[in-house]
GULO-436146 format. One record per residue (C-alpha): x, y, z; residue number from 1; residue in one letter. Coordinates in Angstrom, 1 decimal, padded with zeros to 4 digits. Each point is the difference from the previous one (the first is absolute). Example, Ala and Ser with C-alpha at 12.3 -4.5 7.8 and 13.67 -1.06 7.14 Angstrom:
2
      xx      yy      zz  seq  type
   012.3  -004.5   007.8    1     a
   001.4   003.4  -000.7    2     s
This chain:
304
      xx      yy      zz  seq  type
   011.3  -061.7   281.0    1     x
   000.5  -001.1  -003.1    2     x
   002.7   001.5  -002.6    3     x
  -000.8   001.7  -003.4    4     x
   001.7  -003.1  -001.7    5     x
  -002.0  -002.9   001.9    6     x
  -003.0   002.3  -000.9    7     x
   000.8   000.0  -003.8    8     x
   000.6  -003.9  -000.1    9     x
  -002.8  -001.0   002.0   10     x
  -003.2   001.8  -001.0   11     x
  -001.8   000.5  -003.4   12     x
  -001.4   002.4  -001.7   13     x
  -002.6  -000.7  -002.8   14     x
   001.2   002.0  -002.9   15     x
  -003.5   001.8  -000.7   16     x
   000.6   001.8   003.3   17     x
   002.9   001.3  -000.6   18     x
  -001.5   003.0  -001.5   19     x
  -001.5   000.9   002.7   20     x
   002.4  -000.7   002.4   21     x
   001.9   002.5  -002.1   22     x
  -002.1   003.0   001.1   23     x
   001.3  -000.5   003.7   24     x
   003.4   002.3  -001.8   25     x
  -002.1   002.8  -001.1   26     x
  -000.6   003.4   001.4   27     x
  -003.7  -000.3   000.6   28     x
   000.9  -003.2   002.6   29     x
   003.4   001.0   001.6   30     x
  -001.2   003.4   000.8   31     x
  -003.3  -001.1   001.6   32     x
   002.2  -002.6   001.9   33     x
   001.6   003.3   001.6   34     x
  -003.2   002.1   000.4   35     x
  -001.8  -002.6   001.8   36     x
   002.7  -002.6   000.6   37     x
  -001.9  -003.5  -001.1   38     x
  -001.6  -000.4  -003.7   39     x
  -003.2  -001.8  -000.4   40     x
   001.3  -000.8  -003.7   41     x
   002.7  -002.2   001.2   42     x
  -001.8  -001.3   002.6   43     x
  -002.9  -001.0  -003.2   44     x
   002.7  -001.3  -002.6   45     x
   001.9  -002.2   002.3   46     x
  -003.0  -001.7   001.0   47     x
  -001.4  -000.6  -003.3   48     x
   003.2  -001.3  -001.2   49     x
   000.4  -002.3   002.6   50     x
   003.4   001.6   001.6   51     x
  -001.5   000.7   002.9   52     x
  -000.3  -003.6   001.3   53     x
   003.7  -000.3  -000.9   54     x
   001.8   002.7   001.0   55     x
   001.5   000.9   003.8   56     x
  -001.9   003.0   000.7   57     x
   002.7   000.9   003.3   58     x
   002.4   001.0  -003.5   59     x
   000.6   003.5  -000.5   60     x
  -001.6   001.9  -002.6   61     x
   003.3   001.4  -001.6   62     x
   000.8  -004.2   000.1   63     x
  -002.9  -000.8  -002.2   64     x
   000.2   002.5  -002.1   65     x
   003.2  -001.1  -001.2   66     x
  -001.2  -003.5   000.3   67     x
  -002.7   001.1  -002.5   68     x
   002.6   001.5  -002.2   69     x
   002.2  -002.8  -000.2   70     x
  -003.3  -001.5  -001.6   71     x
  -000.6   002.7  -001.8   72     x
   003.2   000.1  -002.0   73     x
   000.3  -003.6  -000.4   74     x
  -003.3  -000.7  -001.3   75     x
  -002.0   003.6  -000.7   76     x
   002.5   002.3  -001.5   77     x
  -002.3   003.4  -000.4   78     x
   001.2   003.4   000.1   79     x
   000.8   000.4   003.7   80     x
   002.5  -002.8  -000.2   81     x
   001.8   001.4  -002.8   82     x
   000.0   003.9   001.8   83     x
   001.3  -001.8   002.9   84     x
   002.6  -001.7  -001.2   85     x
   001.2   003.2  -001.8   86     x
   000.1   001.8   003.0   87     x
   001.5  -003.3   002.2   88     x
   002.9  -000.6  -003.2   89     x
   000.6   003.2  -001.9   90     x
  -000.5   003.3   002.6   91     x
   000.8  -002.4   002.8   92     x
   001.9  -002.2  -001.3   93     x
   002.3   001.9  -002.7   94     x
  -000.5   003.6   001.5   95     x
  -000.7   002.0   003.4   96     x
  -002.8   001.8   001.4   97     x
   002.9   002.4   000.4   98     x
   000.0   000.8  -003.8   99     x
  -002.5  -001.5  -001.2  100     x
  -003.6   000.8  -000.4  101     x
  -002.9  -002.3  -001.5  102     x
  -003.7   000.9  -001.2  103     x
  -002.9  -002.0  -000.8  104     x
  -002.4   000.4  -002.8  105     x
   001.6   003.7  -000.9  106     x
  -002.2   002.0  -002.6  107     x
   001.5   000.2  -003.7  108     x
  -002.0   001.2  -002.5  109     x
  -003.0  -002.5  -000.5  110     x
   001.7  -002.8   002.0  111     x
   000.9  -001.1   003.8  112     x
   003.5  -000.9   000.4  113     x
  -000.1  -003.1   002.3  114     x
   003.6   000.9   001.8  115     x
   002.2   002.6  -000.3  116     x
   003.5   000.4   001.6  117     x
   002.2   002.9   000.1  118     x
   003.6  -000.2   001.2  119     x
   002.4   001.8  -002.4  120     x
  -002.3  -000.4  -002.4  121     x
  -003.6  -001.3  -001.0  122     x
  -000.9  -003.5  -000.4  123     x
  -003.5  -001.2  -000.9  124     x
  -001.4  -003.6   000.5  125     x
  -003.0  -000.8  -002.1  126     x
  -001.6  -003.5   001.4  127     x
  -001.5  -002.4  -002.0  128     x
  -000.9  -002.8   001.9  129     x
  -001.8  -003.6  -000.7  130     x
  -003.1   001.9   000.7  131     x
   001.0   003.3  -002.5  132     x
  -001.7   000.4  -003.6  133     x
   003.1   001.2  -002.7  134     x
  -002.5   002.2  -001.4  135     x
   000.9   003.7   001.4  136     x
   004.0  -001.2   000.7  137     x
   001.2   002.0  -003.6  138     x
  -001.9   002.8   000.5  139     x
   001.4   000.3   004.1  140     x
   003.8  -000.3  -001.2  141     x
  -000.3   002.8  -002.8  142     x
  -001.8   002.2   002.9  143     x
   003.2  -001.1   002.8  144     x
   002.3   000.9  -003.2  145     x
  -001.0   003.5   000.8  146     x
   000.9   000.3   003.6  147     x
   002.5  -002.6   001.2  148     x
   003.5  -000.9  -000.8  149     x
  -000.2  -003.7   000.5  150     x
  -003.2  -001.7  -000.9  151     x
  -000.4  -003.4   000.8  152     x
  -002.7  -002.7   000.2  153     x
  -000.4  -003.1   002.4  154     x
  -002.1  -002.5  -000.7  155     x
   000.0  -004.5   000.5  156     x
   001.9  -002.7  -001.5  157     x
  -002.7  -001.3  -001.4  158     x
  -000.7   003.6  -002.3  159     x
   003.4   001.1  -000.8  160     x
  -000.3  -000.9  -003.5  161     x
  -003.4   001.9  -000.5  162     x
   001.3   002.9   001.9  163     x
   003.4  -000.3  -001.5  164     x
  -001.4   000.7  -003.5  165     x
  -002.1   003.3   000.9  166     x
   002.9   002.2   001.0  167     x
   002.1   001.9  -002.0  168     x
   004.2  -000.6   000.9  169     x
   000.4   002.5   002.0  170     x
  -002.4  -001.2   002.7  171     x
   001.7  -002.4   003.3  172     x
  -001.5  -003.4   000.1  173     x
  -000.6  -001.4   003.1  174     x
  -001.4  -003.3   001.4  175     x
  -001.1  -001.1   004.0  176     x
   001.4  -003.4  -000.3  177     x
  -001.9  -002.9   001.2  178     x
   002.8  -000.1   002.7  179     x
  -001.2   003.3   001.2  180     x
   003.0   001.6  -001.0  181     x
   000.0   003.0  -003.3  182     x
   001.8  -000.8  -002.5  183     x
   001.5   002.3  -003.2  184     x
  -000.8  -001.0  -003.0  185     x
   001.0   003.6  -002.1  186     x
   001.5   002.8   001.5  187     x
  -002.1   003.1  -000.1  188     x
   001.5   003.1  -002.4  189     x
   000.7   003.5   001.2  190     x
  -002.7   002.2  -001.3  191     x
   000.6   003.2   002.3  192     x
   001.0   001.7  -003.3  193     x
  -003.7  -000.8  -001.9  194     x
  -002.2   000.6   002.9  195     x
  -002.4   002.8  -000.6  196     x
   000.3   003.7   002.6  197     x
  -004.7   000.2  -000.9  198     x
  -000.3  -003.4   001.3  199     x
   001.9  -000.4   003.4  200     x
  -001.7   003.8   000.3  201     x
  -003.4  -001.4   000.2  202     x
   000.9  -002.9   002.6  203     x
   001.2   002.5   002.2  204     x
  -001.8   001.7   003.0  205     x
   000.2   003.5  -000.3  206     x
   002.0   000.7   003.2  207     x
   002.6  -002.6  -002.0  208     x
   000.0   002.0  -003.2  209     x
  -000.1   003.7   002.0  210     x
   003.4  -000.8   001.8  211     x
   001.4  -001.5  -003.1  212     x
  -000.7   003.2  -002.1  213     x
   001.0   002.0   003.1  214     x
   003.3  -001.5   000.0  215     x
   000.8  -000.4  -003.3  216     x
  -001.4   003.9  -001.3  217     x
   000.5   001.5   003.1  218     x
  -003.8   001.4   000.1  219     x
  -003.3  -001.2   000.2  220     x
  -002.2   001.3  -002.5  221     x
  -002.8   002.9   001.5  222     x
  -002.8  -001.3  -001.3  223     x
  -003.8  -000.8   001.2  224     x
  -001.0  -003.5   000.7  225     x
  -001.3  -000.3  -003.5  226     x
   003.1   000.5  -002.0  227     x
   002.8  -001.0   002.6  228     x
   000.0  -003.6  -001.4  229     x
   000.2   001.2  -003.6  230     x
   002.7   002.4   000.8  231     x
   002.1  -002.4   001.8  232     x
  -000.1  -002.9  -002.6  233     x
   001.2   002.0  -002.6  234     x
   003.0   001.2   002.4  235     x
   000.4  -003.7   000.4  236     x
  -000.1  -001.3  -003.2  237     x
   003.2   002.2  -000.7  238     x
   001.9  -002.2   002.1  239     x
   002.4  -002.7  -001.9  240     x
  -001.8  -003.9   000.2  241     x
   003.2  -000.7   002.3  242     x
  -000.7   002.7   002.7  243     x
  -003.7   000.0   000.0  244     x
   000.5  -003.4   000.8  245     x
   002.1   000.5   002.5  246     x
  -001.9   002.4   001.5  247     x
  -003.0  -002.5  -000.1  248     x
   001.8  -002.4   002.5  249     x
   001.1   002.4   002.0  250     x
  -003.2   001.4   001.2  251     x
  -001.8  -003.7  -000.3  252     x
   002.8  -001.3   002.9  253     x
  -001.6   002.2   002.0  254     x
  -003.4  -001.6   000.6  255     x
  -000.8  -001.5   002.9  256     x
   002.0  -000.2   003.4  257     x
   003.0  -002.2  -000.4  258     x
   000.7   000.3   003.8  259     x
  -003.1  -001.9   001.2  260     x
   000.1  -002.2  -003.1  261     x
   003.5  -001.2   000.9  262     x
  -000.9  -000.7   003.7  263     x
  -003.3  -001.7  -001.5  264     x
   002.1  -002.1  -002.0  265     x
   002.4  -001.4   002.6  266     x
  -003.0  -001.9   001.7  267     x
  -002.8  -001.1  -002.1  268     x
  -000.2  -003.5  -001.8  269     x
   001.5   000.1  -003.7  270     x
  -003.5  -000.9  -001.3  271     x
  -001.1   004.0   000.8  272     x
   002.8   001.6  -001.6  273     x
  -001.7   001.4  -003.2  274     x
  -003.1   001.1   002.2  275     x
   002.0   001.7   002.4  276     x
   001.4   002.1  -002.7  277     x
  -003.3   000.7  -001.4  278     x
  -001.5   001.1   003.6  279     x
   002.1   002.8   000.9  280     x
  -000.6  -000.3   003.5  281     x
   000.3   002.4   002.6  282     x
   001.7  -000.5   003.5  283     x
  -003.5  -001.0   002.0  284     x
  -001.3  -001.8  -002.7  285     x
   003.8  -002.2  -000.4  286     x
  -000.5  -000.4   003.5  287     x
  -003.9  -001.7  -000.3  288     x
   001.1  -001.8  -002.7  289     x
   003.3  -001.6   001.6  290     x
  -002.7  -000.9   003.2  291     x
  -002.1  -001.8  -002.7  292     x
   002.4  -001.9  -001.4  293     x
   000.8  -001.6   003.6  294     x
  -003.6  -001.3   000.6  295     x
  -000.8  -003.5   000.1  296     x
  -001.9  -000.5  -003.3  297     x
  -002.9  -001.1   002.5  298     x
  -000.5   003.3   000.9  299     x
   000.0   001.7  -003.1  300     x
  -003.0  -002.2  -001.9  301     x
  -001.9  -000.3   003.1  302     x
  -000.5   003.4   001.8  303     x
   000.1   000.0   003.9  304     x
């Protein structure tokens, strides 16, 4: 069979197909991959790319997926490559699943927040890859101002300049090197003391924001459906930036399961990383999905 790195000398890949090679890392395609376990949409692209008539279909598909990654962030940096290699180099990498939490494309205010991490603290990455317009990027850091302590934005070699000159100082600069590596350009600046108790209020869930005021007050207030959410934001808005902040990332490191996650982690391909953490599997589907990933790529764009 041959290896990932034979793979990523020998074949090409026309760079108009790249984009829709890209899909095979989304939601919609993974998780029909698990429902019906082969995908008629990978089947379709590599054959109109012309992969098909190069590649060993006896490889796995967790082996071409990170095949089609190593492409990916070598010649098609979108999004996904730079959540993944957040998740592979900074909660991997830097922290542990033990302590450390991460979110993608968290509510706040008007905007998505493309990564979050909490460990003892929050850490926002805002990406602006070759593919990004500059034109919302002031308006997301003033909203991220309001929530997080450290506030930070990623983006190419090739726009740290541009991007560079749209932040105020207190904001981390980061860049995903050619080398695939992230690099610091500016440190980010605490802002736990600025952020604002009526905005991390509104990203909350309400079970978040009920066992915050709970523990902090001691009470939950007896009110109907109508006014509990009223009643509970003003409670919360008397809490110090510092705390209510702190409060935030405790309750937000409690999403998801990070028993399965963990055991998740320890076998699939690097490429899936930042999907993985976005899925929030449970054990049976952990289990289809680790099958999948085992199949001949024969299998899985031609159906038995």
């Amino acid at each position: 069979m041959e290896t990932v790195q034979n793979l990523n000398r020998g074949i090409s890949v026309p760079d108009k197909y790249y984009s829709s090679l890209t899909r095979t890392f989304s939601p919609i395609v993974l998780e029909s991959l698990v429902d019906s376990g082969y995908s008629k949409y990978l089947g379709e692209v590599l054959t109109t790319s012309g992969i098909i008539g190069q590649i060993d279909l006896d490889m796995t598909l967790g082996d071409f997926l990170d095949w089609l990654y190593s492409k990916m962030s070598r010649h098609y940096r979108n999004e996904y490559v730079y959540k993944n290699a957040i998740a592979n180099k900074i909660l991997l990498g830097k922290h542990s699943l033990n302590t450390s939490y991460m979110l993608t494309e968290f509510r706040v205010e008007s905007c998505r927040a493309d990564v979050v991490i909490l460990n003892g603290t929050s850490n926002v990455y805002e990406i602006k890859s070759e593919y990004d317009s500059l034109d919302r990027i002031q308006n997301q850091v003033k909203s991220y101002m309001k929530m997080f302590d450290m506030v930070n934005v990623i983006t190419s070699s090739s726009q740290l300049s541009k991007v560079s000159s749209e932040l105020p100082g207190e904001i981390g600069l980061l860049e995903l090197t050619l080398n695939y590596t992230i690099r610091t350009v500016r440190e980010s600046t605490s802002l736990r003391k600025r952020v604002k108790p009526e905005v991390i209020f509104d990203s909350l869930r309400k079970s978040e924001y009920l066992k915050i005021i709970k523990r902090k007050f001691g009470f939950v207030p007896n009110a109907p459906n109508t006014r509990i959410y009223g009643e509970c934001k003003e409670l919360f808005c008397r809490l110090s930036p510092e705390i209510a902040h702190d409060e935030m990332v405790k309750v937000l490191k409690q999403r998801g399961n990070k028993t399965i996650l963990k055991d998740i982690i320890s076998y699939i391909p690097p490429s899936l990383i930042a999907y993985i953490i976005d899925s929030q599997f449970n054990d049976n589907r952990a289990k289809k999905f680790e099958e999948m990933l085992g199949k001949k790529l024969s299998t899985i764009i031609i159906p038995d």
